[in-house]
C-alpha positions, -999 to 999 in steps of 0.1 A, spaced: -460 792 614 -441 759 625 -407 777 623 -422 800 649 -437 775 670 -406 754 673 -385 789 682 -410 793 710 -412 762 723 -373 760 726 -376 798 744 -391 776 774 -367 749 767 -335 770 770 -339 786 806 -346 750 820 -313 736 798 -293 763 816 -305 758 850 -301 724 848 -262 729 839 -260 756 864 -278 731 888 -251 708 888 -216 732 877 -205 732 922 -211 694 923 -193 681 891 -169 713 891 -144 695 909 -153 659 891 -151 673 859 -113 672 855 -111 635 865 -136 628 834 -123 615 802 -116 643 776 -139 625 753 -169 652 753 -162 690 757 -182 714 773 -194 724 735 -197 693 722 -220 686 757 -241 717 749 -246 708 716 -260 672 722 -283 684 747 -293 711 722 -302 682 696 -318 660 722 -343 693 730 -349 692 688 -351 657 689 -376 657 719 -398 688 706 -400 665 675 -415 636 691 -437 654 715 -451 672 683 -462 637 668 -470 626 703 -497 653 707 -511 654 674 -517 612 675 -533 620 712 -558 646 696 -570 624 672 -572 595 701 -593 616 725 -617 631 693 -629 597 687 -664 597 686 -684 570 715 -685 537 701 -725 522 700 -716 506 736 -701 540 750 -737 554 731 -758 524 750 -737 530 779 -747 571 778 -786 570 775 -784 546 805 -768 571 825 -782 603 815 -817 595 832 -799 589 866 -804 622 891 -780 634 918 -741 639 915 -723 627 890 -699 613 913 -735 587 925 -744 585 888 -707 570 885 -712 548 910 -741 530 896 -741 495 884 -736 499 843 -708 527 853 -692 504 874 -697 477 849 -683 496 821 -651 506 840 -644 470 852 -643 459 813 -619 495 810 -597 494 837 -596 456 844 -606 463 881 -637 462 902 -644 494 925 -672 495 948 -680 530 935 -669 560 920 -649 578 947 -636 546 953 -617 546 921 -605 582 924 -588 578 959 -570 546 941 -557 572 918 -531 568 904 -534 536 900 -506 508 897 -511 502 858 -511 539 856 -480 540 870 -464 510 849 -477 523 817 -461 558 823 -433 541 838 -429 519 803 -434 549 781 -406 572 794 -384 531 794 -394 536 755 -383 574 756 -352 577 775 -314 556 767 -318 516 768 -297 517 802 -316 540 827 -319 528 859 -354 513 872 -349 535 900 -342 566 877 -375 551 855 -395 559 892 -386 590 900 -395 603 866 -430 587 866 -434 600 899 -426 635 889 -450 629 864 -480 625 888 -467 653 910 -463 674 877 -497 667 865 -514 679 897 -494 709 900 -505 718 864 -546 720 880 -535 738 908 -512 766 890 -527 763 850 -502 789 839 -474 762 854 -462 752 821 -459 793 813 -435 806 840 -404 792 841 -396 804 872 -422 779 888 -418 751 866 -376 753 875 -385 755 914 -412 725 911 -386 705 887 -357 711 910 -374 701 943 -395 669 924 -374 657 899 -334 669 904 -328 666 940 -342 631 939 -323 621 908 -292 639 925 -297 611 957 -292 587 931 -265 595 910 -227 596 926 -213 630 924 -182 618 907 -209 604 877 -230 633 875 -214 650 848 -209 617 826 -248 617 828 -255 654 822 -271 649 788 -292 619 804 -306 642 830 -314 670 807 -334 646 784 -354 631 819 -363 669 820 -375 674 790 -395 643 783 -411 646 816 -424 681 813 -434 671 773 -456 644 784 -469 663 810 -480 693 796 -493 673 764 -518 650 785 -528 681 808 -536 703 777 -547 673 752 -574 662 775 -587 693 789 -593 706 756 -609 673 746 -631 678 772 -635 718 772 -653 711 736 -677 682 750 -695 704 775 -693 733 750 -714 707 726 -735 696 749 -748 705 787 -731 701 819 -741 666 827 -737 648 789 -705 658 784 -692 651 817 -705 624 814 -693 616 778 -657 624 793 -665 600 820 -668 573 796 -644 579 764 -615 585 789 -621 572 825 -587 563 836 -574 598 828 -613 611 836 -604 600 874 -573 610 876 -579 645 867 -611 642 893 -585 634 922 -572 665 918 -601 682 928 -624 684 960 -656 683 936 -669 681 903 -677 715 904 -641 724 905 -633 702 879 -659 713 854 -650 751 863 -616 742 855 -623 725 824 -646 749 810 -619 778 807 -605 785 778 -564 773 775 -562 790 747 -573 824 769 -550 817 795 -519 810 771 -527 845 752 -532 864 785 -496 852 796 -484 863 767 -494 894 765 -481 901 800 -447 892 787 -446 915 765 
C-alpha cells in the first residue's frame, strides 16, 4: 500500500518536474553552454528526481505529526472555555467576538482584536507569515535568498485560498501548473538573472515542491480535523471546538469565505469523496 502511494504521489510530481524544466529550456537554452560542465542534463534530472523522494519523505512525516497535533483532545481550559460559549445565541462570528473568546485568543495569538471579523480581515497575519516564512528557511538550501524565502510564503497564502475556491486544485495538474506558473515561477523568474537560472534549476524545483507539500497538507490536515468535529457533535460545538483548538488556522480558513455558512458547507464534504470521484473520472 505505501509502494503505491508513493508511485502516485510522484504521478503528480512528475508533470510539474517537467514543466518546470520546460518552463525555463528558451531562457537558459542559450546560458546553458556558458555553465560549467560540472552537472549534466542527467545528472540534473536525477537530483531533482531524489529531491521529489526526499521531499515526499518529509511531507509524509510532516502530515502524520500534524494529524496527531490537530486530534488533540481540548485541554480543561479549552473545555471551560467551550461551556462558556455554547450558551451564547446569534452568529458564530458575535459568539467569537465576545469577551472570553477574545480573551482566549489574546493568550493564543499574543494580540488583542476588538472582535472576531477583526481578526479575520488581519488574516494572514505577520507571525503567520514569519512562521511559514521560517519553516520553508528550515526546508529549502541554507543560502536562499530572503527575497526568494517571500515569494514562496506568499505563494503559500495564495495557494491555500485557491485550494477553497477550486477543492479538486491539488487533483488537476493542469490548474495547479497554471496557478504555480503565474504565482510562484514568474515571480521567482524576476528575481533570478537569466544567465543563473539554470545553475539554480534544482533549487527552483525543490521551492515547487515544498510549497505545494505544505500546502496541500495543511488544507487537507485541518479540514479533515474539523470535517470529524461537526460529524461528532452539532453545527455550533464543533465549530466552535475548531474555533478554539486551532484559531489561527480557524481564521485563516474563515477569510476565505464570505460566511460561516460557506465555510461549514465546505468543511462538511467529504475529501475523501471528492479525491475518489476524481479518480474515477481519470480513469
Amino acid at each position: 500500500m505505501r509502494q503505491r502511494t508513493n508511485i502516485t504521489a510522484m504521478r503528480h510530481i512528475l508533470p510539474l518536474l517537467l514543466f518546470l524544466f520546460l518552463c525555463f529550456n528558451n531562457v537558459v537554452a542559450g546560458e546553458a553552454e556558458n555553465q560549467p560542465e560540472t552537472e549534466t542534463g542527467n545528472e540534473l534530472v536525477g537530483k531533482v528526481m531524489k529531491q521529489a523522494e526526499d521531499a515526499f519523505a518529509q511531507h509524509e512525516k510532516d502530515k502524520k505529526t500534524l494529524k496527531a497535533l490537530v486530534s488533540t483532545p481540548l485541554t480543561d481550559t479549552q473545555q471551560a472555555l467551550l461551556r462558556q460559549l455554547l450558551p451564547h445565541t446569534g452568529t458564530l462570528d458575535e459568539t467569537l467576538s465576545s469577551t472570553p473568546y477574545l480573551t482566549y485568543l489574546k493568550t493564543e495569538v499574543g494580540k488583542e482584536y476588538k472582535d472576531f471579523p477583526a481578526y479575520v480581515a488581519a488574516m494572514p497575519t505577520a507571525k503567520q507569515k514569519t512562521d511559514v516564512l521560517f519553516s520553508f528557511k528550515k526546508a529549502l538550501p541554507p543560502k536562499t535568498k530572503a527575497e526568494i524565502l517571500s515569494v514562496c510564503t506568499d505563494y503559500y497564502f495564495k495557494l491555500r485560498s485557491a485550494a477553497v475556491e477550486n477543492p479538486k486544485l491539488f487533483n488537476e495538474t493542469g490548474s495547479l501548473i497554471a496557478f504555480q506558473t503565474k504565482h510562484l515561477m514568474e515571480p521567482l523568474m524576476a528575481i533570478y538573472p537569466a544567465a543563473e537560472l539554470f545553475s539554480h534549476m534544482s533549487e527552483i524545483t525543490q521551492m515547487a515542491m515544498v510549497t505545494n507539500f505544505k500546502g496541500q497538507m495543511y488544507t487537507e490536515v485541518y479540514r479533515e480535523a474539523w470535517r470529524e468535529r461537526l460529524e461528532k457533535h452539532d453545527s455550533q460545538e464543533g465549530l466552535l471546538r475548531c474555533a478554539i483548538a486551532t484559531p489561527a488556522e480557524f481564521a485563516l480558513v474563515r477569510s476565505f469565505f464570505n460566511d460561516t455558512a460557506a465555510l461549514e458547507k465546505w468543511i462538511k464534504t467529504p475529501l475523501k469523496i471528492e479525491k475518489a470521484s476524481e479518480a474515477k473520472k481519470s480513469k
